[in-house]
C-alpha positions in Angstrom: -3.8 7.5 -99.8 -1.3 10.2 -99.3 0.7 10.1 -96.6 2.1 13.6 -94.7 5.1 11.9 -94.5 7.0 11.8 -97.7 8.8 14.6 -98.9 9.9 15.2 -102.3 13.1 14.6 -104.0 14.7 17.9 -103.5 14.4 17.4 -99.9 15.7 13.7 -100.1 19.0 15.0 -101.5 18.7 17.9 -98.9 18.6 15.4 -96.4 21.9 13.3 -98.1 24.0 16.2 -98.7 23.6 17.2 -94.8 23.9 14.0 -93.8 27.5 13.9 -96.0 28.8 17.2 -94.9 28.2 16.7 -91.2 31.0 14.8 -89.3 30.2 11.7 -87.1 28.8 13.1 -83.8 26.0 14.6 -86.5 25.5 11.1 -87.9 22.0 8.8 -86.7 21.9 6.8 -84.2 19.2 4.1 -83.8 17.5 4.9 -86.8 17.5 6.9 -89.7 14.7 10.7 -89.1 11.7 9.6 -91.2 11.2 12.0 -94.2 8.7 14.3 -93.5 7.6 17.9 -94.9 7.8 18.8 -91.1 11.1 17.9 -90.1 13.3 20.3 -88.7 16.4 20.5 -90.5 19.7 19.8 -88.7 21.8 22.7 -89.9 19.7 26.1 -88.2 17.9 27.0 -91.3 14.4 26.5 -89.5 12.0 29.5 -89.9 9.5 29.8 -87.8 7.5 32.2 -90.0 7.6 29.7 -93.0 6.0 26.6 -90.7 2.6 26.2 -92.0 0.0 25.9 -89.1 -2.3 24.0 -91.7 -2.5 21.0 -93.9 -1.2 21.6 -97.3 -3.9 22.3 -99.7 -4.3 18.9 -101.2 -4.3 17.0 -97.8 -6.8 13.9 -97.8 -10.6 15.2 -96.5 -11.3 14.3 -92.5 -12.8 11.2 -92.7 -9.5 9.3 -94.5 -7.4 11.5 -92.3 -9.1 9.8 -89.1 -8.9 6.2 -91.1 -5.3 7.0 -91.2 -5.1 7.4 -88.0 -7.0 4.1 -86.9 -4.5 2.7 -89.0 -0.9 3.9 -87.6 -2.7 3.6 -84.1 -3.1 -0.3 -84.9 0.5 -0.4 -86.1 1.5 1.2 -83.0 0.2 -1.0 -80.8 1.7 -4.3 -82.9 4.9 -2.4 -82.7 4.7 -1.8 -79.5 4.5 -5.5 -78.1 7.7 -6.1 -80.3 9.4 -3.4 -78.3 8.2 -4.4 -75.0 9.6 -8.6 -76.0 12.8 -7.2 -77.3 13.2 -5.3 -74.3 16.2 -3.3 -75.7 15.1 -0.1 -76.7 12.8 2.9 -75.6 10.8 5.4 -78.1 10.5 8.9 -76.4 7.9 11.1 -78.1 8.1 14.7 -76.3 5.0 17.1 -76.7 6.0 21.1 -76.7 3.9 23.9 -77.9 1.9 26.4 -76.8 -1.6 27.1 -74.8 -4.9 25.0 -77.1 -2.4 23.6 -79.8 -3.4 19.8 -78.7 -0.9 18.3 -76.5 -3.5 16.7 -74.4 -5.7 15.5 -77.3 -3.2 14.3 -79.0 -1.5 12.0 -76.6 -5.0 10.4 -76.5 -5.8 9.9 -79.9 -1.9 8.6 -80.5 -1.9 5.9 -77.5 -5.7 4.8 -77.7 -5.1 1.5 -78.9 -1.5 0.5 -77.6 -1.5 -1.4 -74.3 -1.4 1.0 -71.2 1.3 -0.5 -69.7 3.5 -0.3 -72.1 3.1 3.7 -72.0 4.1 6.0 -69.3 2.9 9.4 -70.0 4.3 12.8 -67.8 3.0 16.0 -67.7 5.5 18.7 -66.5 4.4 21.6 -65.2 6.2 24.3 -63.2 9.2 22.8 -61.0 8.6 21.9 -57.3 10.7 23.0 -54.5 12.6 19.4 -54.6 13.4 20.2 -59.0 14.7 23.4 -58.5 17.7 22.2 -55.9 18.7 20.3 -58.8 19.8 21.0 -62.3 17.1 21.9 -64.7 17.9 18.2 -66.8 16.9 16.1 -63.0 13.4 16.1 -63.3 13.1 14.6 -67.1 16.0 11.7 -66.3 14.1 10.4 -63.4 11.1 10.1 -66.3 12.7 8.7 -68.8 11.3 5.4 -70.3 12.3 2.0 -69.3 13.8 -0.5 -72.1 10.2 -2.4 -74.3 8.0 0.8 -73.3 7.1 4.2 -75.1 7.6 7.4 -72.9 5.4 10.7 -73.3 6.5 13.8 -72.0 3.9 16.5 -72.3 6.1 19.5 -72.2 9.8 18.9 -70.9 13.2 19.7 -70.3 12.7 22.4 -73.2 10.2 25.2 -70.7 14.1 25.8 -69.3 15.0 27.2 -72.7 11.6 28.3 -73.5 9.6 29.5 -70.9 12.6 30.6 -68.9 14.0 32.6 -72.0 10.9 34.6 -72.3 10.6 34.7 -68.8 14.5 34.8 -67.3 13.1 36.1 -63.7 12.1 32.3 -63.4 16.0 31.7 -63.8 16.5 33.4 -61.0 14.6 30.6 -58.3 16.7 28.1 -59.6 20.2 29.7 -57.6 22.5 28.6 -60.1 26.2 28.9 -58.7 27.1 30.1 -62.0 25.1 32.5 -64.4 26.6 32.8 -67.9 25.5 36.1 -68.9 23.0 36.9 -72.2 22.5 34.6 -74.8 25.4 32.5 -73.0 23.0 30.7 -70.6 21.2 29.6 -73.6 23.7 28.3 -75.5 25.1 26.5 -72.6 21.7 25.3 -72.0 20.9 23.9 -75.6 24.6 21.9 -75.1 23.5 19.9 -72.0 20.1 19.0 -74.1 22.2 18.1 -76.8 24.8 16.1 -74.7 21.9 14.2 -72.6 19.8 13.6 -75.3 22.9 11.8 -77.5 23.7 10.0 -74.4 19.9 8.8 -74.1 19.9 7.8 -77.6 23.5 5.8 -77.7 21.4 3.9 -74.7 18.9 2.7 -76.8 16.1 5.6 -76.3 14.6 6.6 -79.6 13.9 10.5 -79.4 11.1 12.1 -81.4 10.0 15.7 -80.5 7.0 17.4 -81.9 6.7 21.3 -81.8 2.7 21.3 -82.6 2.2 24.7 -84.3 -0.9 26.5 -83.7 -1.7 29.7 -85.6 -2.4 32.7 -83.2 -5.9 32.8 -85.1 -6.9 29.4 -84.3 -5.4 29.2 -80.9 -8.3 32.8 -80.6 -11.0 30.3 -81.7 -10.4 27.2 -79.6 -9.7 30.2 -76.2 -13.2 31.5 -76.5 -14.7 28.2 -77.2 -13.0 26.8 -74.2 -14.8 30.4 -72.4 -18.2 29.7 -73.8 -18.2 25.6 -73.1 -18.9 24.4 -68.8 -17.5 21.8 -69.8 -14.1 23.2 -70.4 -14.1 26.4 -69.1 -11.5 25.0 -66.5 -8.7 24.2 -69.3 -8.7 28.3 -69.6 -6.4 30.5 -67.5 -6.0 34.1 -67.1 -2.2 33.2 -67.9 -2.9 31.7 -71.2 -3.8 35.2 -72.1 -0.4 36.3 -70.6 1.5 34.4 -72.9 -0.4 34.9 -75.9 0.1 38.6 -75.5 4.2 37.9 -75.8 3.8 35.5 -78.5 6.3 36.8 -80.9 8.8 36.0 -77.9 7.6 32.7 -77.4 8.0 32.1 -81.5 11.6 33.6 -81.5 12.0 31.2 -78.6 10.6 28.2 -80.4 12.8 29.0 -83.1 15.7 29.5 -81.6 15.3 26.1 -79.6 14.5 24.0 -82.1 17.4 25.0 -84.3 19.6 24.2 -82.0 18.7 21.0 -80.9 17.1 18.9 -83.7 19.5 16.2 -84.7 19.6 13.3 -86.3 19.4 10.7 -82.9 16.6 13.4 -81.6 14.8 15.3 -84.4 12.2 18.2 -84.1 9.3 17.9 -86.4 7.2 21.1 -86.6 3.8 19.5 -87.1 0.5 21.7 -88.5 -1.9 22.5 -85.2 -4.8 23.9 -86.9 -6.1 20.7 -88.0 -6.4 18.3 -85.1 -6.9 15.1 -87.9 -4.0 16.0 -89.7 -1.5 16.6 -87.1 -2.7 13.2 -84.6 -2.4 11.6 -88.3 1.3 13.0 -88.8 2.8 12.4 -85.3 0.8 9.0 -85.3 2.7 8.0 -89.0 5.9 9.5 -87.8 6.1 7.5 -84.6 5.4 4.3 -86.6 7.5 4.7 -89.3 10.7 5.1 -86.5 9.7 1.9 -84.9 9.9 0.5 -88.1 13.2 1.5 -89.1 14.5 0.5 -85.8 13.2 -3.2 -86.9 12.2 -3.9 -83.7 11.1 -7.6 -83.6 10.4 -10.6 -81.9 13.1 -12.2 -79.3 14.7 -15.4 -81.8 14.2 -18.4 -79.4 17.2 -20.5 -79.3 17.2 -24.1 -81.2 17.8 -25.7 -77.2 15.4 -23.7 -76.0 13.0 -24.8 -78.8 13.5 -28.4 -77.9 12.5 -27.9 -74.5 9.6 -25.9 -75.0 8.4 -28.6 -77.8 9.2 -31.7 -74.7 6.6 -29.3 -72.8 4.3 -28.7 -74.9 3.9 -32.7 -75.9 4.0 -33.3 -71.7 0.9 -30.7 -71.5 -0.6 -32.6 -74.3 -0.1 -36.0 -72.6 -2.1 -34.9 -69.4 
């Protein structure tokens, strides 16, 4: 079976000569970015225009695509209960992209499986009254996940350099006492992401952030099927026309974003929308394959320990 995940060896040595020429604070932290087609590199040559939307042309058929996914799900789950006994480290996996890429669906196919409460999934949606007398970072620390679990955020701290870039009038609710003007407020904005999210990681959160990429074509199809289905007629919005219509915006934004805040401790990985198999398949693989590089395991139980638990088990025996 093919997996998504492996690149070839051009990008392997890529990935060595960055990881050579950068100095320590662009080193890894808890684990080593899993190879991957799909990962964003760490030195701002990302191009949006060049991110495939679909599987690659030899990509298993559906049915071992959804196997696949079975799979990693079961993995996930085992991996998972290793995290939550350790109780040392967090895996955050944050969900951007536009209108009908798949957050929502894949969230569900991803965590169907692993024990519930050893998940805690947030939605973020537009800032209340209480978020926006804080800084725009507030809201997504208070979510973070504790130590032994696996956080979701679907959409995040990133609508304040996404959103609000295409949309700066929203920047304007938030009465900042000081406004960097232009592309300043950006920059200054991409630094705090970058500072919090290497402080999240050097306290044990594992960051993995998946840009699903929907093609404007597809995103058309699943629009009017959500108009012509009752069932999900509600999912549509007359503002998820509103966006669509300032799309290239919205993919300069992505762009821009993404290039400036992949890293090793937090990588982007720009994952194929089209295909709602392949891409629950990738981010499934991806998350796996970072849990297993951390080598999460077991707690070791202590020879003294042992003893006891041995003088208790023969005193349960002996009822």
């Amino acid at each position: 079976m093919v997996s998504p995940l492996r690149g070839g060896g051009k990008f392997a040595a890529r990935g060595r000569a960055r990881r050579i020429a950068y100095d320590s604070p662009m080193q890894s932290i808890l684990f080593e970015p899993v190879a991957s087609p799909y990962l964003v590199p760490f030195d701002a040559s990302f191009r949006i225009a060049n991110a495939a939307t679909r599987p690659p042309a030899d990509a298993p058929p559906k049915k071992v695509r959804e196997a696949a996914l079975a799979a990693a799900v079961e993995r996930l789950d085992a991996l998972q209960r290793k995290l939550h006994a350790a109780n040392r480290h967090a895996l955050l996996l944050v969900f951007q992209a536009l209108d009908a890429a798949g957050k929502d669906g894949t969230i569900r196919a991803v965590l169907t499986g692993v024990d519930p409460a050893g998940c805690q999934v947030f939605a973020f949606g537009a800032p209340s009254a209480e978020e926006l007398d804080h800084d725009f970072l507030w809201r997504v620390q208070r979510a973070l996940p504790e130590r032994g679990r696996i956080g979701v955020w679907n959409r995040s701290h990133y609508e304040e350099v996404l959103v609000a870039r295409v949309n700066p009038h929203l920047v304007d609710a938030q009465r900042l006492p000081h406004r960097p003007a232009g592309e300043a407020l950006w920059d200054e904005r991409y630094a705090s992401i970058r500072d919090a999210e290497l402080h999240w990681a050097r306290n044990g959160v594992a960051i993995l952030k998946f840009f699903l990429h929907v093609s404007k074509d597809e995103q058309k199809a699943r629009f009017l099927e959500r108009l012509e289905d009752p069932d999900h007629t509600w999912k549509f919005s007359a503002g998820d026309l509103a966006v669509r219509e300032r799309w290239s915006a919205y993919m300069d934004a992505y762009e821009r974003a993404l290039n400036a805040t992949s890293r090793p401790w937090a990588p982007w990985y720009a994952i194929p929308a089209d295909s709602k198999s392949h891409m629950r398949r990738c981010v499934a693989e991806i998350a796996v394959a970072t849990l297993e590089r951390m080598k999460v395991e077991y707690p070791e139980v202590a020879p003294a320990e042992r003893a006891e638990l041995a003088a208790l088990r023969e005193r349960l025996r002996s009822e």
